[in-house]
N, C-alpha and C positions, 0 to 999 in steps of 0.2 A: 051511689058510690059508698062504698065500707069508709068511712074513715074513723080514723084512731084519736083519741084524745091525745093535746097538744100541749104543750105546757110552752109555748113559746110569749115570750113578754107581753105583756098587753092580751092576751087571751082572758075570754071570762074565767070566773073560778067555776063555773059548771063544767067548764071544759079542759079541767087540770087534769093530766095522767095525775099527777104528785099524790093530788088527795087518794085517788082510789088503786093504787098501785099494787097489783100483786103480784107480782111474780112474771119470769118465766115458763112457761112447760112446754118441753121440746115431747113430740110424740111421735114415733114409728118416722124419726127421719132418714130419709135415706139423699145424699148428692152424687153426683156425677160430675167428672170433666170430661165430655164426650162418654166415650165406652168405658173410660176405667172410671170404676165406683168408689168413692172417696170414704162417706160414712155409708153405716148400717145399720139399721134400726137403732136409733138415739134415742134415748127415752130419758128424762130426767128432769128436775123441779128446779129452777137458780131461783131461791127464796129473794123476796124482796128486803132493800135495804142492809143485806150482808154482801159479802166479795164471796165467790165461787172461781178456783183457780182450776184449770183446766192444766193436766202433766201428760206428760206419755214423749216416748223416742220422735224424733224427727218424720217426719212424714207420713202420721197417723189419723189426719184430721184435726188436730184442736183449733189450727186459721178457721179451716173451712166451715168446722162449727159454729164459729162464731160468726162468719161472714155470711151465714144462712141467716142469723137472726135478725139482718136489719138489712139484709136481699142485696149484699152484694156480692152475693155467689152468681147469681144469675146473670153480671154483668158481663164475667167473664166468655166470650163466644164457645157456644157448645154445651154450658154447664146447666143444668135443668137438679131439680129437687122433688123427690116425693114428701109426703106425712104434712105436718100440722108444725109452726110455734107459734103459740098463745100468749100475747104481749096482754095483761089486765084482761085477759077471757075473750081478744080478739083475735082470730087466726089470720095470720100479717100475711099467710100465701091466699085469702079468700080472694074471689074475682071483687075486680074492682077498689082493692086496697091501692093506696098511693104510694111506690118505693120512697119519690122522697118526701111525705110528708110523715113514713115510719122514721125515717134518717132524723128527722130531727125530733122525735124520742127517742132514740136507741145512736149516742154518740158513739164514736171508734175513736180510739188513737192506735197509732200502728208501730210496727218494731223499730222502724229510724224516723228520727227527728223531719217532719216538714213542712215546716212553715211556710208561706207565701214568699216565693223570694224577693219579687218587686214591690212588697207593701211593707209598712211600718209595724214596729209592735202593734199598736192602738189596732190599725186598718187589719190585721190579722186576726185580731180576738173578735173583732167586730163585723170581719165579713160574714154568716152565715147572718146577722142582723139585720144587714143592709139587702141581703136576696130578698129576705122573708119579708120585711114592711120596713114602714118609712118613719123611723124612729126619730124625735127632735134628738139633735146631738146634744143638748144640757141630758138629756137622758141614755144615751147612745154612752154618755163617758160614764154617766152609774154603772152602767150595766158591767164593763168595760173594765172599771175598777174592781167589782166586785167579781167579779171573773177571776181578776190574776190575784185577790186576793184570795180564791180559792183555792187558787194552785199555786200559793207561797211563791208566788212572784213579786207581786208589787211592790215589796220595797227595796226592790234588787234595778227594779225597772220604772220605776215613776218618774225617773227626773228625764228618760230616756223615752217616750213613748212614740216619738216620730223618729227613729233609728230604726234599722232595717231588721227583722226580725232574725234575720241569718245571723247578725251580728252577736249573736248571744249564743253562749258556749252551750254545749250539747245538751245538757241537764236543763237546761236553761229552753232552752229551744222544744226542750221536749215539754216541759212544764207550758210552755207559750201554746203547745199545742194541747193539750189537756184542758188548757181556760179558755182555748175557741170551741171546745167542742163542749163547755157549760156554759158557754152564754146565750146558747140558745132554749137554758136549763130543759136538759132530757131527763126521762126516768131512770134510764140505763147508760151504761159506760161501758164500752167494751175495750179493753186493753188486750193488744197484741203483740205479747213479750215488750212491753216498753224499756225495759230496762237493759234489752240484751246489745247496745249499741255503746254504755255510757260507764259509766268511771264506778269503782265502789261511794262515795262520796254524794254522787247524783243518783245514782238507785236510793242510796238509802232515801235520799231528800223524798223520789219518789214514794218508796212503800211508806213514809209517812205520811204521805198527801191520800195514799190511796187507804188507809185506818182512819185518815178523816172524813174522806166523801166517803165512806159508807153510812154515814149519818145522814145523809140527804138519796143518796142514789145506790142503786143496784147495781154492782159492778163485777164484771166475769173478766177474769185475764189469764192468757193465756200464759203460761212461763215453762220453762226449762231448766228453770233454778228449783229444785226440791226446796230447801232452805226457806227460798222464798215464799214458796206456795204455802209453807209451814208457819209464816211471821206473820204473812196478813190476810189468809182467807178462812173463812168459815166454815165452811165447805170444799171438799175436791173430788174432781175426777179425772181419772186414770185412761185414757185411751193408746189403743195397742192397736199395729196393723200387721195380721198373719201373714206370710207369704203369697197363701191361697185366699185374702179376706180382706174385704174393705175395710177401714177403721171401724174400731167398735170400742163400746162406753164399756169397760172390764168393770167398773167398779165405781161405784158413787156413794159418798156419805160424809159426815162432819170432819174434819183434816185433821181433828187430835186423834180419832178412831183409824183413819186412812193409814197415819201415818204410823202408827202403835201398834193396831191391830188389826190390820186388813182380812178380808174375810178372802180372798182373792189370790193364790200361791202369785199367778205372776203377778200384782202386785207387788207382792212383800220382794220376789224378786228384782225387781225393778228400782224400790225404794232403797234396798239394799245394795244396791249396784251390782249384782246377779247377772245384768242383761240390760241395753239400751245406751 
């Protein structure tokens, strides 16, 4: 079996993504849901340790791209993929790779908030802990702590840690779910519009959380906010879907260039609010 380096607790350090992490590289991707063809030849590098924000109009591919990268496109009934992504120079579609043991290097959070509804704070950030091995709980709560003090939770939440994690306002909830998916510290993070559910206030809290963990992780988010894409990625691209064409990558390169001087009419159209 193909498997991927893991960085989940207690793993050896020969076996860290962290240390040897390079990147993404998407190659000649192409998806499907059923007959209709979603992306198109995807080609593009998400450099390690920067944020790469993914823009383009509603229904052009940027979910499905990124739900290619850590194979939960394929769960969907009907949806199959062509080409190669290259997680640290390992092709994550090879025979015999493991879906969920890529999942837990390649974390998601998703457009709305969803936390466990019948578990507590604690048991939330700590369930993907408790699947994977049998952590002593004196160490179960480091982890745990260091989790939500990732995502500028913990001192909003520590005196509350066995409350229900619903119980916690949206931004809140969404943060809660950001520090379950580093405690099983990944290489990657994938954000899927997180912010398009939640208040000016709790975005911000987020695109601050998300200028931080770029210092530790690789992080691609999808958004709809231009603004946004402008404040805290590194990197962006631009995907468009013709009438007659699957989603396709119009444009990729550093966000001050993207946004300044796109090499791309439609592009600059797009940016401009021309169209989309």
């Amino acid at each position: 079996m193909l498997k991927l380096p893991s960085t989940v607790p207690g793993a050896g350090a020969g076996n860290s993504m962290e240390a040897s992490h390079r990147g993404i590289r998407v190659q000649d991707l192409n998806a499907w849901y059923g007959r209709l063809q979603a992306l198109r030849s995807i080609n593009m590098m998400m450099e390690p340790k920067l944020v790469t924000a993914m823009i383009g109009p509603s229904g052009c591919g940027k979910s499905t791209l990124i739900r290619c990268i850590n194979r939960l496109h394929e769960v969907v009934p009907g949806a199959r993929v062509t080409g190669s992504v290259l997680l640290d120079g390992v092709d994550i579609y090879a025979p015999g790779t493991d879906p969920v043991e890529l999942r837990r290097s390649v974390g998601m959070v998703f457009q709305r908030p969803n936390p466990f509804p019948t578990m507590s704070i604690f048991d939330n950030v700590a369930a993907g802990l408790k699947l994977n091995s049998r952590m002593p709980r004196a160490k179960l709560s480091d982890v745990v702590e260091r989790s939500l003090r990732q995502a500028a939770l913990w001192d909003e939440v520590k005196d509350k840690l066995n409350q229900p994690g619903t119980a916690l306002s949206g931004g809140q909830q969404q943060r809660l779910c950001i520090a379950r998916a580093l405690a099983v510290e990944p290489a990657v993070l994938l954000m899927d519009e997180p912010c398009s559910a939640l208040d000016p206030v709790a975005t911000m809290k987020i695109e601050e959380l998300v200028r931080e963990l770029r210092e530790k992780y690789t992080i691609v988010i999808v958004t709809h906010n231009m603004q946004q894409a402008a404040r805290v990625s590194d990197f962006t691209g631009f995907m468009l879907m013709a009438a007659d064409r699957a989603g396709e990558l119009v444009e990729f390169g550093r966000t001050g260039e993207i946004f300044t001087n796109p090499r791309d009419k439609r592009t600059e159209d797009y940016i401009t609010g021309r169209f989309g």
